[in-house]
LODOZA-790350 format. One record per residue (C-alpha): residue number from 0; residue in one letter; z, y, x. Coordinates in steps of 0.25 Angstrom, whole numbers, plus 5000, padded with zeros to 4 digits. Each point is the difference from the previous one (the first is absolute). Layout:
BEGIN
PT    n  res    up  north  east
PT  NUM    a     Z      Y     X
...
end
This chain:
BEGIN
PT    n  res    up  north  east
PT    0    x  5314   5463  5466
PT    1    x  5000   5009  5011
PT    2    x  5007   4999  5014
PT    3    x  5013   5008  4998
PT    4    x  5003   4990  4989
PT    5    x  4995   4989  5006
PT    6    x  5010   5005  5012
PT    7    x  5010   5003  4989
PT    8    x  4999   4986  4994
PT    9    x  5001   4992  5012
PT   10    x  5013   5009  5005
PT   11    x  5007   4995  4989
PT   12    x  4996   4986  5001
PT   13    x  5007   5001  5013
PT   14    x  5011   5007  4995
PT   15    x  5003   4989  4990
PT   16    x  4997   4988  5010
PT   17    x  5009   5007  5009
PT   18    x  5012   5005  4992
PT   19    x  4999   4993  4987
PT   20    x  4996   4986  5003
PT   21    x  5005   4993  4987
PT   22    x  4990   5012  4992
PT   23    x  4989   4997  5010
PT   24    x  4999   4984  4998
PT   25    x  5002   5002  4984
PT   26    x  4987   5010  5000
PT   27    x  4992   4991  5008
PT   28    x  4997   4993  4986
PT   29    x  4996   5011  4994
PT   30    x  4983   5004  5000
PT   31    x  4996   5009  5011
PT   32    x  5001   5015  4992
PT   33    x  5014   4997  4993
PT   34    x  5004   4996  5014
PT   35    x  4997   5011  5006
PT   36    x  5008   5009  4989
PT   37    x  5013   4992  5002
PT   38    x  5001   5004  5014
PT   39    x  4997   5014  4997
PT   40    x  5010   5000  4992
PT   41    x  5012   4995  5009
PT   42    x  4993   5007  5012
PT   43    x  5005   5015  4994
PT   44    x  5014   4992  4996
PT   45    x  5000   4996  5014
PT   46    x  4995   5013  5006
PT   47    x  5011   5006  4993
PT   48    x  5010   4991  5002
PT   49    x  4999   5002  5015
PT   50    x  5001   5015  4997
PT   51    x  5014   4998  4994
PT   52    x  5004   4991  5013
PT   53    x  4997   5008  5012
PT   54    x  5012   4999  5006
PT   55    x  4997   5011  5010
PT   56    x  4998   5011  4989
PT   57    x  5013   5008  4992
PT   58    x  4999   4998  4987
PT   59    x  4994   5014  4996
PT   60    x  4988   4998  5009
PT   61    x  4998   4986  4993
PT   62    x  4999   5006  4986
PT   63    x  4990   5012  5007
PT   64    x  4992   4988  5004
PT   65    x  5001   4992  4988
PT   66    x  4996   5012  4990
PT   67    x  4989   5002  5009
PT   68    x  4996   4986  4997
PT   69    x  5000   4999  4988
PT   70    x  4993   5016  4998
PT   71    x  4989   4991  5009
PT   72    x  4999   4989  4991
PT   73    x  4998   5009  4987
PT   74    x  4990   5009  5007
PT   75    x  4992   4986  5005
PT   76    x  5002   4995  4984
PT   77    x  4993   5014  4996
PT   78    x  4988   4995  5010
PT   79    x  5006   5009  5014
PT   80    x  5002   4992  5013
PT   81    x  4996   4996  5013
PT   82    x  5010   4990  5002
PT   83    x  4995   4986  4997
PT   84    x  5012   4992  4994
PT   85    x  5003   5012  4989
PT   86    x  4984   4999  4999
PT   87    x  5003   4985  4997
PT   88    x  5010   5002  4991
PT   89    x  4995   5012  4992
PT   90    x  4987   4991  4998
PT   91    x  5009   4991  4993
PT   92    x  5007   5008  4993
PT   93    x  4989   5006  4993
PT   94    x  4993   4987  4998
PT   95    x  5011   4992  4994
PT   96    x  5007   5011  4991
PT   97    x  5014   4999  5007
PT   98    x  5007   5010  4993
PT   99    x  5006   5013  5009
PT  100    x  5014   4999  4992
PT  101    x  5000   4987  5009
PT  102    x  4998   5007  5014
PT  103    x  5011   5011  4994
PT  104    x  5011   4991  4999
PT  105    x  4998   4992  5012
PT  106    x  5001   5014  5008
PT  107    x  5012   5003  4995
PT  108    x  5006   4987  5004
PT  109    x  4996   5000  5015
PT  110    x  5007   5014  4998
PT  111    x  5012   4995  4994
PT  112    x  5001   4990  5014
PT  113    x  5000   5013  5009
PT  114    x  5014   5005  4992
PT  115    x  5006   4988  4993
PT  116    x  5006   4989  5008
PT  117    x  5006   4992  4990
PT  118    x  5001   4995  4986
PT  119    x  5013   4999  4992
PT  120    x  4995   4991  4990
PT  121    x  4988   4990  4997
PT  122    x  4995   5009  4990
PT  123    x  4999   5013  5010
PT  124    x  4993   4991  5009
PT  125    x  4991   4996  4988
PT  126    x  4997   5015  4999
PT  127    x  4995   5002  5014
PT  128    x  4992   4986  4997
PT  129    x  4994   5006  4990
PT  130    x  4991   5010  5009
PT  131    x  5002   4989  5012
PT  132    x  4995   4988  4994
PT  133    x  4998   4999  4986
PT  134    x  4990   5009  5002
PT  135    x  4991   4993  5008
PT  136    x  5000   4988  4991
PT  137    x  4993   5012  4992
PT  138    x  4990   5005  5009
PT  139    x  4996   4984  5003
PT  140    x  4997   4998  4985
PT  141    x  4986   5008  5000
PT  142    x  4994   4991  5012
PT  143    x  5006   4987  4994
PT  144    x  4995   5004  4986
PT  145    x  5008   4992  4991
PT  146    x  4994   4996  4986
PT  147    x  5012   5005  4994
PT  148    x  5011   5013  4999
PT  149    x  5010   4993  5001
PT  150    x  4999   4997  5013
PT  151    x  5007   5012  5004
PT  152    x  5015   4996  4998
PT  153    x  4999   4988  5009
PT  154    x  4991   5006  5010
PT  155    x  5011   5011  5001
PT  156    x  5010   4990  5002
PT  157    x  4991   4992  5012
PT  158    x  5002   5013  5006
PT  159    x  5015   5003  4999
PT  160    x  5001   4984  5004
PT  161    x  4991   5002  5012
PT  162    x  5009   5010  5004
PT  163    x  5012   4995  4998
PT  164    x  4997   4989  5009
PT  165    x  4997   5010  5010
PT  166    x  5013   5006  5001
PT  167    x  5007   4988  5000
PT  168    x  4991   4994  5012
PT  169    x  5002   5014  5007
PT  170    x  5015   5004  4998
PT  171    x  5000   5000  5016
PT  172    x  4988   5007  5002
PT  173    x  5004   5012  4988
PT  174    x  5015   5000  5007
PT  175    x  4993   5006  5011
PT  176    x  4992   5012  4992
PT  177    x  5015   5001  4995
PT  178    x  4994   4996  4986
PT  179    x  5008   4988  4991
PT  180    x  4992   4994  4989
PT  181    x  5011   4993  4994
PT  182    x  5007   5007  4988
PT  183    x  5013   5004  5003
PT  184    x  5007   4994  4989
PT  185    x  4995   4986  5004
PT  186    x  5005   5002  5015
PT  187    x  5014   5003  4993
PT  188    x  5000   4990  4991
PT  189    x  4999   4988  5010
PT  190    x  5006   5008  5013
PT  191    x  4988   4999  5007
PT  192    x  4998   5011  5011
PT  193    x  4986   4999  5007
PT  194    x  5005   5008  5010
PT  195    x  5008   4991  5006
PT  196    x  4986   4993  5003
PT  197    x  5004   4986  4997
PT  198    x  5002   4989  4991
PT  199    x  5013   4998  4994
PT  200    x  5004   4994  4986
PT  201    x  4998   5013  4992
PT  202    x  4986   5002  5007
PT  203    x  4996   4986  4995
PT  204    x  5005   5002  4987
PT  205    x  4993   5014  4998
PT  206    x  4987   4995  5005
PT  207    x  5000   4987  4991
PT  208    x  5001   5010  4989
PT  209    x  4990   5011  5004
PT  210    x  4989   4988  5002
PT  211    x  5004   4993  4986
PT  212    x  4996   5016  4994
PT  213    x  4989   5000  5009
PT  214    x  4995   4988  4996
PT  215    x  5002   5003  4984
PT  216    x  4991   5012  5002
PT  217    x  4988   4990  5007
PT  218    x  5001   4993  4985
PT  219    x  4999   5011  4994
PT  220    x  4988   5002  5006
PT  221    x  4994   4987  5000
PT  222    x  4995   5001  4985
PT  223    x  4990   5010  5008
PT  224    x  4992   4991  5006
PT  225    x  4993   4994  4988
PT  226    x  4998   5014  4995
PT  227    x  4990   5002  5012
PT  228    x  4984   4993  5002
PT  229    x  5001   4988  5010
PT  230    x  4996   5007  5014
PT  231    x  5012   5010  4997
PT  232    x  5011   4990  4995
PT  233    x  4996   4991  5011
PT  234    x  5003   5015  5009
PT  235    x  5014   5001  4994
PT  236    x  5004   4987  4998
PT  237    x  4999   4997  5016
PT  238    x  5007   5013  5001
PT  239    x  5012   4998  4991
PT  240    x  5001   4985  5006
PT  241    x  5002   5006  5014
PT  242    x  5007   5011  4999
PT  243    x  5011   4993  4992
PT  244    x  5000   4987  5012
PT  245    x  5007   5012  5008
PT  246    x  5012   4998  4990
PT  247    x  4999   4987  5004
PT  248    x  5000   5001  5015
PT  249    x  5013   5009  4998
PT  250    x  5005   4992  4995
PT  251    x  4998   4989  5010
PT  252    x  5006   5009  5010
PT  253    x  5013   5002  4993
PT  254    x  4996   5013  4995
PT  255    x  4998   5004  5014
PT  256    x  4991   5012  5001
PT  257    x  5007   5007  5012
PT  258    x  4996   4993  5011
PT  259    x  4985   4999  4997
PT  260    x  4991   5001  4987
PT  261    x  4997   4987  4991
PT  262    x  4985   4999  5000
PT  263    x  4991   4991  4994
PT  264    x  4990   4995  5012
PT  265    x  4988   5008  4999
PT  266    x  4994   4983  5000
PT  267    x  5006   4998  4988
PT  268    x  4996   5013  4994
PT  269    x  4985   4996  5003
PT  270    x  5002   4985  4996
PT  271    x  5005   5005  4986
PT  272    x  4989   5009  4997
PT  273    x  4990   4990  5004
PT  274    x  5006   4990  4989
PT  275    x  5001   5010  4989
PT  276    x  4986   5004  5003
PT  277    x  4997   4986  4997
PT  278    x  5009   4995  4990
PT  279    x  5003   5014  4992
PT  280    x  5012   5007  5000
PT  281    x  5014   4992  4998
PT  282    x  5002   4996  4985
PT  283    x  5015   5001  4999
PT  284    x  5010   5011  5005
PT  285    x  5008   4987  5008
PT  286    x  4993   5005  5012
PT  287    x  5010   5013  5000
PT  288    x  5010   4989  5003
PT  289    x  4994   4990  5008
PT  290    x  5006   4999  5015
PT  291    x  4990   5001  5011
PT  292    x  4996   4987  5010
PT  293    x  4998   5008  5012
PT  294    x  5012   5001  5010
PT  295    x  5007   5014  5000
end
């Protein structure tokens, strides 16, 4: 391996210790080389990501900037690039056989985020999920090489739930990039006006049901894991456990996610990677429902 992506892979390790903890600590399972490709992977989603959330840019230079990334990225895919973490993830690109379409549609969804600031219904923000997450369950599969096709559906379905969970930890933070996550038919429904930044008895209510579909979707997922060899099943079962303790912790704030983000400690994150390392992955999707320990 040469220095530019030996530089390209450690960037991205960085980049997922530092913005996406819950992927770092279940990769850490994971061989060395299949490592390295997970956080090349969420390196360009998070380089792109932070394209889209540049607060200090209008809109139109955001797309410029964003088309230019992604014109960068196809040229470092066809072997042209001096940039190290596009080195990194075009090497994995090539290597693992993710398909383009992939790359395509998430493009189009960090698009959408520049023009579209709300969803009237769960199924238009499954649409933007689609290019947003579901996706990424897609461009995983090749690194974690699972032994059979039909991991596709659930691994698509770890990705909408990922996300999901996402948006309703961060409703505070996506109010302030003048984005809501939450279907507009839902916040109807129950009366709930996120806006008004605080909790009231329709805000609990809509968040008991958004975590109830959020937690449906990391079942459909859990059939996934025994789809995949040990070292990747032991990599996504820590990842699913944690990420869905964050619906616990909303919970234990009252559905509170205005006046600071519910987080599984990074302790935790470490301590249950360690343990499934050991053990092997969880045997039962329970662990989507079990309450965390720890003190909010």
């Amino acid at each position: 391996m040469n220095e530019l992506l030996r530089a390209g892979y450690r960037e991205c390790a960085r980049l997922t210790r530092r913005h996406g903890t819950t992927y770092y600590w279940g990769a850490a399972i994971l061989p060395l080389g299949r490592r390295r490709d997970v956080h090349a992977v969420y390196g360009l989603c998070r380089l792109a990501d932070d394209i889209v959330d540049v607060a200090d840019l209008a809109p139109a230079a955001r797309a410029a900037e964003l088309d230019g990334f992604r014109t960068r990225f196809l040229a470092a895919v066809n072997g042209t690039t001096t940039d190290p973490v596009l080195a990194a993830v075009a090497d994995t690109v090539r290597r693992r056989g993710i398909d383009l379409d992939c790359f395509d549609r998430f493009f189009g969804a960090m698009a959408m985020d520049l023009t579209t600031a709300g969803y009237p219904t769960w199924d238009d923000l499954c649409d933007y999920m689609e290019g947003s997450a579901a996706v990424i369950g897609e461009m995983m599969l090749p690194i974690l090489e699972p032994t059979s096709p039909e991991a596709r559906g659930p691994a698509r379905a770890l990705g909408r739930a990922f996300q999901l969970t996402n948006f309703l930890r961060d409703v505070d933070e996506d109010l302030d990039r003048g984005r809501i996550y939450l279907p507009q038919e839902d916040l109807h429904r129950f009366g709930a006006d996120p806006g008004q930044r605080r909790v009231t008895p329709g805000w609990r209510a809509l968040m008991a049901y958004e975590i109830g579909r959020n937690r449906e979707l990391y079942a459909e997922a859990w059939p996934g894991i025994a789809m995949l060899p040990p070292a990747s099943a032991r990599c996504v079962g820590t990842a699913l456990v944690l990420y869905s303790r964050i619906l616990d912790r909303i919970e234990a704030r009252d559905y509170d996610v205005f006046s600071g983000r519910a987080r599984v400690p990074t302790a935790v994150k470490a301590a249950t990677a360690a343990r499934v390392l050991v053990t092997g992955p969880p045997t039962s999707a329970r662990t989507c429902t079990i309450r965390t320990e720890e003190p909010a």
